[in-house]
DOMAR-708402 format. One record per residue (C-alpha): x, y, z. Coordinates in pm, whole numbers, plus 50000, padded with zeros to 5 digits. Layout:
residues N
XYZ;...
//
This chain:
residues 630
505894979947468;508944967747284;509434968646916;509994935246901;507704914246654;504684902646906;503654866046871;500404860446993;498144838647113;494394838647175;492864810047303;490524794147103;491174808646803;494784800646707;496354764846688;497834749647005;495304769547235;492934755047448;489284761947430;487674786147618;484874762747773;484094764948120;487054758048353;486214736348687;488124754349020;490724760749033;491094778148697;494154764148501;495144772148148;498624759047982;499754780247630;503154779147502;504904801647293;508744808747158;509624776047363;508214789647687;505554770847865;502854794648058;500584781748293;498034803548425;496154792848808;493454810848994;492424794649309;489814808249551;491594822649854;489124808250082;489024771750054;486024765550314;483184779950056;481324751749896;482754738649575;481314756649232;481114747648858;483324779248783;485454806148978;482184835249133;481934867849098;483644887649412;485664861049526;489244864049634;491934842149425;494974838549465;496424840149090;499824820049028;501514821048658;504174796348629;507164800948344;509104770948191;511124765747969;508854743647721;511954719647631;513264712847965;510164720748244;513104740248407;511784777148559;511934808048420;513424833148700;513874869648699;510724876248445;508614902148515;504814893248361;502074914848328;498514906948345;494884917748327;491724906748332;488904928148148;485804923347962;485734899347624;484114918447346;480324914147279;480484912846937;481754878446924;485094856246927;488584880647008;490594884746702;494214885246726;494364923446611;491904933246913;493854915847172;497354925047088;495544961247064;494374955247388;497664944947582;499284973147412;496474996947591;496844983347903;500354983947884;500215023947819;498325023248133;496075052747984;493395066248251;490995061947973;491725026947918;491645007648235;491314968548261;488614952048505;491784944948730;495254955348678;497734928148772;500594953148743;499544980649001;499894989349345;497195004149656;498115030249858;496235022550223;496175051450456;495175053750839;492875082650908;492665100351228;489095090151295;487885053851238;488495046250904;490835035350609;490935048250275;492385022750031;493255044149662;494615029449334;497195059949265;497255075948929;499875099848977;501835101148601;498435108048501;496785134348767;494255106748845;493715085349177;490575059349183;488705055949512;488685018249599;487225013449893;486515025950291;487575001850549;485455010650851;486955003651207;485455005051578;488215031951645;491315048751522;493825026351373;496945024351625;499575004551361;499584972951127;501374945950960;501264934650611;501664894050514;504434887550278;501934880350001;500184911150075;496974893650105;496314900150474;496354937250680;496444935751037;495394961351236;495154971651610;492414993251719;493525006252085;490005021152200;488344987052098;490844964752275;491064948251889;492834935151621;491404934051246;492504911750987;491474929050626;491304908250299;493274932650054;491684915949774;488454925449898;489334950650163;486944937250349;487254929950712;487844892950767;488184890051093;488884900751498;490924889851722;489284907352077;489614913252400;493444926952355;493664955552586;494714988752464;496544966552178;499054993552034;502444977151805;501864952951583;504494925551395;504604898051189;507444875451229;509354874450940;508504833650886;505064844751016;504564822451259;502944840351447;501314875551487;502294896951819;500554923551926;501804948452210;499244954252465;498734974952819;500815002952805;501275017053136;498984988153347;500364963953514;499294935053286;501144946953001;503154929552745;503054910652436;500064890352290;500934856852013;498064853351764;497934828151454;497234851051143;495134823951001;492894813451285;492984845751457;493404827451776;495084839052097;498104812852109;499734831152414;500014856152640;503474874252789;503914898153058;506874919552998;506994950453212;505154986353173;505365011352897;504815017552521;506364988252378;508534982552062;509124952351908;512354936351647;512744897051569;515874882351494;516774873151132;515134838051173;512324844751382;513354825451672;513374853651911;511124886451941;512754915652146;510284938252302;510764973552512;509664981952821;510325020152910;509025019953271;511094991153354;514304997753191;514474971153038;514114946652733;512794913352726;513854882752515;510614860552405;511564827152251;508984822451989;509044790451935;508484778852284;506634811152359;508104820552643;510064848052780;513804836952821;515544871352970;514494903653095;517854927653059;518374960653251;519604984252940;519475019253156;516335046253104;512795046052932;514395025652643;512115032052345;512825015651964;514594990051898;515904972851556;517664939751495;520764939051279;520784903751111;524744918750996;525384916351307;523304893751466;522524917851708;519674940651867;519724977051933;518384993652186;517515032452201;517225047852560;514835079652564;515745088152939;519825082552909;520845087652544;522465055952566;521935032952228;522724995252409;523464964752155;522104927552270;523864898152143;521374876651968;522794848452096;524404852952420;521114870952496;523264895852692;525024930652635;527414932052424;528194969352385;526815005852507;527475034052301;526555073052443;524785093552239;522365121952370;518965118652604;516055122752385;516625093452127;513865081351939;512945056151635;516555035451527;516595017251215;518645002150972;519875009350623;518894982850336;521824961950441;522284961350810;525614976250858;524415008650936;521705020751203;520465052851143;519125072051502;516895104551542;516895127451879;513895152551849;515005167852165;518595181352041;517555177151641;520635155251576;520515124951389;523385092151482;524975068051235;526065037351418;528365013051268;527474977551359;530634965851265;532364985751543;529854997651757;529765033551753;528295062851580;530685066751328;528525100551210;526325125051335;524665159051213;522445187951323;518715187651173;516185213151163;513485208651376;511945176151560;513155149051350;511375116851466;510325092451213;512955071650926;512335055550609;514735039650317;514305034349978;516875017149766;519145044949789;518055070249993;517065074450361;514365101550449;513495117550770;509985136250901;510345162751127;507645178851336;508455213051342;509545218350983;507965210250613;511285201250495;511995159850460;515415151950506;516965130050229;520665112650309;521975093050033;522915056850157;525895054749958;527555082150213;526825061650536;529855047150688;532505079050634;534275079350984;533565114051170;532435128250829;530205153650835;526595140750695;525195152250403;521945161850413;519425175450134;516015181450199;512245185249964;508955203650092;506655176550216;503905202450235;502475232050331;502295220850670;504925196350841;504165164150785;505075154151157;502285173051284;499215154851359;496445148751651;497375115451733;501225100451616;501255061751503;504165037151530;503295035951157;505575047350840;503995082250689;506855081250432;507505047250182;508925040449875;506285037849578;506145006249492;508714995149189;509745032549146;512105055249253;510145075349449;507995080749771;505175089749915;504635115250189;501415118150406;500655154050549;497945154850817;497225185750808;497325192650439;495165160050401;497375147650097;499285122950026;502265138549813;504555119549533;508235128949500;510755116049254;514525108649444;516025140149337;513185164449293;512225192949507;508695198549462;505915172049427;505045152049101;501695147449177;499305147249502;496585122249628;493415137349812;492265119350134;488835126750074;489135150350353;490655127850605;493635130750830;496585106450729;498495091450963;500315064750812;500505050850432;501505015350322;501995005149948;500314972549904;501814957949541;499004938449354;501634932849014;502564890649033;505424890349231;508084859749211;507514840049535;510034812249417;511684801149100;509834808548782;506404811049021;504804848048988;502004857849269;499804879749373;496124878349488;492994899349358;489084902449362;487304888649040;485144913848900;480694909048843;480104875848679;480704875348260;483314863948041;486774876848070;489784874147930;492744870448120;495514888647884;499014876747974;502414898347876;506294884747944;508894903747723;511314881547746;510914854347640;507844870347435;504694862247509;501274875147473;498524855447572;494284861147585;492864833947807;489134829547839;488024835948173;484254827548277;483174841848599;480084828848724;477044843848950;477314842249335;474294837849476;474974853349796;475694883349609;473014910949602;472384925149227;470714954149236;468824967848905;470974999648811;469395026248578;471025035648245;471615072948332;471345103648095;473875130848200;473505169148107;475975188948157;476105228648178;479975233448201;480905268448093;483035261547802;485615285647880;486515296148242;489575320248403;492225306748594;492475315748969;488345323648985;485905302349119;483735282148817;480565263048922;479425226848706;476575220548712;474825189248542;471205169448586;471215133448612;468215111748499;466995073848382;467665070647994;464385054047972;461855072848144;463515107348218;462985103848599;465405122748791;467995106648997;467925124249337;469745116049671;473085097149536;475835106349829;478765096449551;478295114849288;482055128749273;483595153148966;487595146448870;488775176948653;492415169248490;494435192248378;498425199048302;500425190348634;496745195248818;493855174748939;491285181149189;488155159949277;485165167849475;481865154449567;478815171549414;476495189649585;472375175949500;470035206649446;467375187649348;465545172749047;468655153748990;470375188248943;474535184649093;476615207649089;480485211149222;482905243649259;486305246749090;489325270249110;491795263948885;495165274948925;496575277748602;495505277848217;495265248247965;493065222947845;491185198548136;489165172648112;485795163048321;485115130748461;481655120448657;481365094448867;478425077049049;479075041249185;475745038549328;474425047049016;476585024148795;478425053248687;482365048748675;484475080448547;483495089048237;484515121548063;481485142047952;483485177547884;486595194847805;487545227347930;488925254847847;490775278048112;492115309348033;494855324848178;494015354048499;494585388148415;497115401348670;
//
């Protein structure tokens, strides 16, 4: 928070607010404040439910804050608000002390100290091996993570897409010939498009237009697949030619470029006629592809011939062929589009090509298997599949004419982080969202592992509740400018009660507690939930690098019945630079108990957890660990 004087505003109790009485949908409140104009929308994201007094519990709104400039009604772009919505105080109207208290809390972003839903944060998703995803709310600068949900699937997860709102995940599920549209406000599945066989690569075009899906494989009747992301419906239907297909759009989504190993060859889909326009011979099993908007171009890599072939976007022809070295694999480019960056697993080089000339203006030896890319805003990093190390080049060196690359490299695990039972089209290595950093799946380690650019061991580590990652994707839920002086993003309300929505914007300052009523869905099952008792038998000191057992009994406040047979009751312990969580083990008469080794000494903290109980995290001990005698 800045030290600047706060001037604040809680509705209903200050002059100039509105009153907090019951808001018809959509939701809309105006405030102003040091000659900015605020107004604050939440509109149900699915417009086909009947119409309702007040926004329900559950539902999925899409939440818009608009910034003016009071004087004028001109926009306010480039701000960056912050916004939460949490629980009003039961012990009657919100002062101005409590809610500037409040926003200063959430602002801290303190594990103890969480809103309802945080307007500021981003999801980590992650595709299992078996049929599932995980969906976490990362806690990594404070060696906490917060299970959000499990997306269940009729098989493995093959790739996805992401809307540019982030509201919508789409999914292809090869073994159930499917694609599944999840609401990332709910994650909830929200729909299916079927009967896609053996649907494998998934994009969105950049306008999204439309969805396409890459389907067959090796049959005969294989090629690409145009679905509307709203309707789900099949809009069309392209045969292309046989083989594990890649697909890259051109800047403005006119055309889709898709690959076709067995064939040889690429073909040239106009989108907006949907039909395919070319099919070009670009020499053996070509592979990825990437579009260069630079220079309006696609390129092509060949597998079989080493041979990295550039289309002209709009002579629809070839333009160049540049030689390289069989074995090429993924081909992307640099933030930019100047320069592509190439991988060959087969001869552990990577390729910098120059769109502006054509060629690979650089090249350099890696260790062992490199075969997957990724860029953040100044770095690009490379998986390998024989080797723990991830390669980091820094972008600023790209472009050096027959320089030698530089290369530095981090541990992304015990294990490498290439190495898993089933690969996926699918990034395992992105940027955390708004920070200089990334994230790093391991399969085999079953983490997810946080790096700082410029570190060389982890910051912090994310548990896949025993799981198998495949593939990660940040989904950012902070409000997002989507155009001038409009901020975005989309959410589930929490159970029916009064809220407050509690607005932040530095600059101009502004601090804001709207009223926020959410009302009772019918269609929503509320199940009686006991008050719990918890006893805990935590040994109050314990010895780093030995085994320590919790145990604790769980049982109704009221009538001292114990609580047997909960499935979620899971124990965080948080420590310096260390977390672990686990899920209890029931031994009866609401007796749970959990095993711990701790690595190193200090101070931790305990937190239970029982959702089907009621029970969020809650700390109920502190520990002590002692350092190991040698």
């Amino acid at each position: 928070m800045s030290q600047y004087p706060i001037v604040l505003l809680c509705i209903g109790l200050l002059a100039g607010g509105r009153t907090g009485a019951q808001s018809p949908r959509p939701y809309s409140q105006t405030v102003t404040q040091n000659g900015t104009r605020v107004t604050v929308t939440l509109t149900p994201v699915d417009s086909s439910k009947p119409e309702a007094d007040s926004l329900r519990e559950k539902e999925s709104v899409r939440v818009q804050v608009r910034l003016q400039d009071a004087a004028t009604g001109s926009p306010l772009a480039g701000g960056s608000p912050a916004a939460w919505i949490d629980r009003k105080p039961a012990t009657g109207p919100m002062s101005a002390e409590q809610c500037t208290a409040k926003v200063k809390l959430f602002a801290e972003g303190s594990s103890f100290s969480r809103s309802e839903v945080d307007l500021t944060s981003y999801f980590i998703v992650i595709m299992n091996l078996d049929a599932t995803l995980t969906v976490v709310d990362p806690r990594f600068g404070y060696g906490d993570t917060r299970l959000l949900a499990m997306v269940a699937l009729d098989g493995p997860a093959e790739d996805w897409s992401l809307s540019n709102d982030g509201s919508r995940l789409y999914v292809s599920v090869p073994s159930a010939n499917e694609i599944v549209s999840v609401d990332t406000a709910s994650w909830k599945v929200a729909g299916t498009v079927a009967t896609i066989p053996h649907a494998a690569v998934t994009a969105l075009q950049p306008d999204e237009g439309y969805l396409w899906v890459a389907f067959g494989g090796q049959e005969e009747e294989s090629g690409v697949i145009a679905v509307d992301p709203h309707s789900l419906k099949v809009v069309s239907k392209l045969r292309t030619g046989r083989g594990y297909h890649h697909l890259a759009f051109s800047g403005d989504s006119s055309y889709l470029y898709v690959t076709n190993p067995e064939e040889g060859t690429v073909s040239v889909i106009d989108t907006r006629k949907l039909t395919k326009v070319a099919d070009i011979p670009v020499g053996l099993k070509p592979s990825w592809i990437a579009y260069s908007e630079l220079a309006k171009a696609a390129y092509v890599a060949n597998e079989g011939d080493g041979k990295i072939v550039v289309i002209d976007g709009a002579e629809k022809k070839i333009r160049a062929t540049i030689q390289a070295a069989p074995g090429l694999g993924q081909i992307r480019f640099a933030p930019g589009d100047r320069y592509g960056l190439t991988v060959n697993p087969i001869n552990n080089f990577v390729y910098i090509v120059d769109a502006a000339s054509n060629r690979i203006v650089q090249q350099g030896k890696l260790d062992s298997g490199p075969d997957q890319i990724a860029f953040t805003n100044k770095q690009a990093h490379i998986r390998q599949r024989g080797s723990d190390s991830v390669l980091v080049i820094a972008l600023a060196s790209l472009g050096g004419n027959d320089q030698e690359i530089s290369v530095a490299d981090f541990s992304g695990g015990r294990n490498p982080p290439g190495e898993t039972s089933l690969s996926s089209p699918a990034d395992s290595i992105v940027q955390a969202s708004g920070e200089n950093g990334v994230l790093v799946a391991n399969p085999k380690d079953k983490s997810i592992y946080y790096y700082m650019e410029g570190s060389a061991a982890p910051m912090g580590n994310l548990s896949t509740y025993g799981h198998e990652p495949r593939a990660i994707l940040a989904v950012d839920r902070n409000l997002r400018e989507r155009s001038s002086g409009l901020y975005e993003t989309t959410t589930a309300l929490p159970p029916s009660g009064n809220y407050m929505f509690a607005l932040f914007l530095d600059q101009p300052r502004v601090v804001s507690c709207l009223d926020l009523p959410v009302g009772v869905d019918p269609s929503v099952a509320h199940p009686v939930v006991a008050k719990l008792k918890v006893a805990s038998h935590v040994q109050p000191s314990i010895v780093a690098g030995k085994a320590a057992r919790m145990e604790f009994q769980l049982t109704d406040a009221e009538t001292g019945r114990p609580e047997n047979g909960a499935v979620d009751v899971m124990v965080l312990m948080v420590g310096p630079s260390w977390q672990r969580r686990a899920i209890a083990v029931a031994n009866g008469n609401g007796a749970y108990s959990v095993d711990f080794v701790v690595p190193s000494a200090g101070t931790y903290n305990v937190l239970l957890a029982a959702p089907s109980l009621g029970l969020n995290y809650t700390q109920y001990a502190t520990v002590e660990v002692k350092k190991g005698s040698n």
